[in-house]
N, C-alpha and C positions, 0 to 999 in steps of 0.2 A: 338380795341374793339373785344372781343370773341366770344358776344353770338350771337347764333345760335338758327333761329328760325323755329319749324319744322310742317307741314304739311303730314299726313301722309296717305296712300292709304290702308295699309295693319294691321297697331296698332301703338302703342307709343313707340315701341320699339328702345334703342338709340344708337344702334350698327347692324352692319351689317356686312357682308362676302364679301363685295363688295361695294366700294367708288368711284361713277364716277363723275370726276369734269366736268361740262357745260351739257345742254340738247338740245341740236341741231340736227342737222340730225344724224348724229354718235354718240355723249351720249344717245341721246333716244334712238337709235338704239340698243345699246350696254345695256341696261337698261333692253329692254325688252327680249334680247336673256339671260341675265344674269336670269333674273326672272324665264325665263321660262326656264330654267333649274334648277330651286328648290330654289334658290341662294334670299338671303337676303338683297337688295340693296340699298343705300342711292343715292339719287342724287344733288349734291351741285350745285348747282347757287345762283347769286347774287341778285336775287328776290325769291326762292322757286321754281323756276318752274321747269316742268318736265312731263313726262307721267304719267297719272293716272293709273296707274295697280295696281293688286295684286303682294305682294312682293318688291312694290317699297317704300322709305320714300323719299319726298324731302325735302331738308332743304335750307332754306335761311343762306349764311355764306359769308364771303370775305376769297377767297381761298387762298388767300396769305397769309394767315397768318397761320402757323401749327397749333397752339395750336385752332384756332376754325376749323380746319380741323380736327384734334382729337376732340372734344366735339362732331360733327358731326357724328364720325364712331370711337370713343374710340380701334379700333382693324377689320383688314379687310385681306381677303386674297389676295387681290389686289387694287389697285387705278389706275383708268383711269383717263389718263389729255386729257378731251376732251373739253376744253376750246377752248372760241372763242372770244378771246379781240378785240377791234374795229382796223379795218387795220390799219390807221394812226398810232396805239398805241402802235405798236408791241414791240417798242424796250423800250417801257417805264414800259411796263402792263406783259410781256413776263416775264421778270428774276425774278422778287420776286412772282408771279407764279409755274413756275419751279421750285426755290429754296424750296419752301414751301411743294411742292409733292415731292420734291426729302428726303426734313426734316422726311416729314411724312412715306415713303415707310422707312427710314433708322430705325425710334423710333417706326417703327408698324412690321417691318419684310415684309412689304406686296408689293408686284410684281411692280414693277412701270410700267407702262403701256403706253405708250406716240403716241396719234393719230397726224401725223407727215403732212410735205407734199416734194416737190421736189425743195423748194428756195435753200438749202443749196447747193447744186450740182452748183448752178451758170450757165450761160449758158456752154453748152456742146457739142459736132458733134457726132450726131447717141444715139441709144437707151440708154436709162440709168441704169444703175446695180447700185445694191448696193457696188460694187466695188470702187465706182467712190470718188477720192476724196472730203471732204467738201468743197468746194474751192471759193463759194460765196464770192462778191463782196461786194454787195449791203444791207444795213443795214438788209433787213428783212431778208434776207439768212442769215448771220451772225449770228443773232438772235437765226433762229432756228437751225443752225447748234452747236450752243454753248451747248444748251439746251443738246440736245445729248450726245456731248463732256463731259459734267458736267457729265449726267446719265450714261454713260459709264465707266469713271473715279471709279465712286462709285461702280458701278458693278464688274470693274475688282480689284480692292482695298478688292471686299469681305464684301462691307457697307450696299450694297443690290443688288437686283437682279432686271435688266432691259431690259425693250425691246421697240421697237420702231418701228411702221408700215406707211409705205411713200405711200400716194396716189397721184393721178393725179385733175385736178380739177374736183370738184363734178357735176355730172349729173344724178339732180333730182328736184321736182317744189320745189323750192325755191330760195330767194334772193340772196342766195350764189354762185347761178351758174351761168355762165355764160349766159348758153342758155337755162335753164330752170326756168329763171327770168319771175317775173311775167310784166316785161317790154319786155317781150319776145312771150312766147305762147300764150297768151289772144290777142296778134299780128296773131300771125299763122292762131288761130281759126278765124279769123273774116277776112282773107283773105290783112292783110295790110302789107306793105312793113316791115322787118326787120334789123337794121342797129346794127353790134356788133362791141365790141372791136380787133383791131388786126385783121391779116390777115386772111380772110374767105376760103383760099384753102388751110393752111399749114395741114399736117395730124397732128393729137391730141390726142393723150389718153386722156380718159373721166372715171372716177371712182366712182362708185354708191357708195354713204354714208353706203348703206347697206352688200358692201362686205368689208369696211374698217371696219367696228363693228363687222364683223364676223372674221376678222383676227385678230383684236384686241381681242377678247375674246380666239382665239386659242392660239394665243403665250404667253398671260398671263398665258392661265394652263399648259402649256406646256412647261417643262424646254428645250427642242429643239432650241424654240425661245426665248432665253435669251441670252441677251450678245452681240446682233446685231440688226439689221434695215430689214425692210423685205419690198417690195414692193406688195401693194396691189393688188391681181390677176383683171384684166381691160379688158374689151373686145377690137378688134382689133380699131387702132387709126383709125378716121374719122375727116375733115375737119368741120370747124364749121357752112357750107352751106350744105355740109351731114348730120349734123345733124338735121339741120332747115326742110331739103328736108327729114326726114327719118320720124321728128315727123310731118309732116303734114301728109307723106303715112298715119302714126300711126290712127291719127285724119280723115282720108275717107276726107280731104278738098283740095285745089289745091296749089301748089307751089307760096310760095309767094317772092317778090324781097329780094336778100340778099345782104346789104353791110354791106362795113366797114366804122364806123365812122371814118371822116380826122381828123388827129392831130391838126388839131387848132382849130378843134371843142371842143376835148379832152381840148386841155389847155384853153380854155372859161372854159367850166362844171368843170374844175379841180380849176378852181379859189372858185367855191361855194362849192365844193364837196372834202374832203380833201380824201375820199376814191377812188374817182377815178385821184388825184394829186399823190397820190401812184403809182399808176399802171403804170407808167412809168419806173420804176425799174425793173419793172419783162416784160417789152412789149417783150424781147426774148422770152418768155414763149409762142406770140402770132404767134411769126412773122417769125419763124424759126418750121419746124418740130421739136416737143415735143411727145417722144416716151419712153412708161415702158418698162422694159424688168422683166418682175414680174414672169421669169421662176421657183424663189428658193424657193417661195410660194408653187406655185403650186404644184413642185415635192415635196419637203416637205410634207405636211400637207394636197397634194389630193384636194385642192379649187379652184374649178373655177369662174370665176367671175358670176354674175345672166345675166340671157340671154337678149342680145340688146331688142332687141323687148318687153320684160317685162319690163325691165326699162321704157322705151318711153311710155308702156300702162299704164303704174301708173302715168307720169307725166300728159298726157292727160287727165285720169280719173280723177286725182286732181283735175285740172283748173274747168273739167264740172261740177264737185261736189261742184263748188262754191268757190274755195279760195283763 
């Protein structure tokens, strides 16, 4: 089924200069830097949702499917796949996904754009380039390393033009992050012990949603960034008890206990919880130093990642702001 149903912030208009699929921390993100730079932009989710701005339309569609991805955005100068299928789902919800923005970037001309992250690399020894072979194991790296593979294919084939921006896990108040779960800070603030995933001393790159949307917005306009994979510029890696101990400074409150949940607590909760029955695949990601090397950003296109401290004061302000 094609039709698309639309919701609109700015008029009825049923075309846009800009297609971003998913509205999460980095579509919204990328929504509103796109707006506000003049820019005409549809936002597709599978409910309509999205940020309410000027310049924005959201549309309710199933992104899988090209032809209601065209009714959606008939003609765009780029498409963002900033989709967020449910963990568990990846290998099932991922390829006809992909296929359907890779359809759509090839019968629109328009930049394929792909908000990425670091499964495909597989575990690794030391910092990661974008040098590094795909060489994932483990289904969900696979996954997304295919995805790539496919958009690359097309790209160097001449069928369209693609680029791709690999971040570290997101740190910012939402459900997605690790340590800025709201099973987490609303912990901090109120002074009670903290128990995370994985190893709480290994050092970690942390990547704010909001320097991935800005990178992702550069290498779309920018024929520079086509044709390759780019690591989102991150501030220096810190442990995940650094980070508990950095947003409490953040918060003026006192250091609260930090562990790590024991694995057989993990495979209890992983019995009810099939997203955290996942996380077993990727536990190197926790339990070993996890390090960007996001030098080719940077010298590139002059981006620095948003300053430690700014991040951690937006997650705090969230939480006390209620949410």
């Amino acid at each position: 089924m094609n039709t698309v149903n639309s919701t609109s912030a700015s008029g009825p208009s049923t075309a846009g200069n800009a297609l971003v699929i998913g509205a999460g921390p980095v579509g919204s993100e990328v929504a509103r830097l796109l707006a506000g730079n003049g820019q005409d932009v549809v936002v597709a989710t599978r409910t309509g949702s999205g940020p309410q701005i000027p310049g924005v339309r959201r549309v309710a569609c199933d992104a899988s499917n090209v032809d209601a991805l065209l009714a959606a955005a008939p003609q765009a100068a780029a498409i963002y796949n900033c989709a967020n299928p449910a963990y568990h789902r990846w290998a099932q919800d991922w390829p006809p996904l992909a296929t359907a923005m890779l359809g759509y970037a090839e019968r629109t001309g328009a930049v394929l754009a792909i908000c990425s992250n670091l499964y495909g690399y597989g575990p690794v020894d030391g910092p990661m380039s974008e040098a590094l072979p795909l060489a994932a194991t483990g289904t969900k790296g696979r996954v997304r390393a295919q995805m790539w593979l496919d958009a690359k294919a097309a790209h160097d084939a001449g069928r369209i033009r693609a680029t791709e921006v690999r971040g570290s896990d997101y740190i910012c108040a939402s459900d997605s992050s690790l340590v800025g779960s709201s099973r987490v800070v609303p912990r901090i603030l109120s002074g009670k012990p903290v128990s995370l995933i994985g190893s709480v001393d290994q050092p970690h790159t942390w990547t704010a949603p909001a320097d991935a949307a800005r990178l992702l917005v550069t290498v779309a306009a920018d024929e520079r960034g086509w044709g390759r994979a780019w690591h989102v510029p991150s501030n220096a890696p810190r442990t995940q008890r650094q980070v508990i101990d950095d947003l409490a400074d953040t918060a003026g409150v006192p250091h609260v206990k930090v562990s790590s949940t024991s694995a057989a607590i993990l495979k209890v909760l992983g019995i009810f919880s099939p997203t955290i029955r996942e996380l077993a695949e990727t536990s190197y990601q926790r339990d070993r130093p996890f390090i960007v090397d996001d030098t080719a950003a940077r010298v590139t296109f002059g981006l620095e990642p948003t300053p430690w401290t700014d991040i951690l004061s937006e997650i705090i302000e969230e939480y006390r702001r209620g949410k």
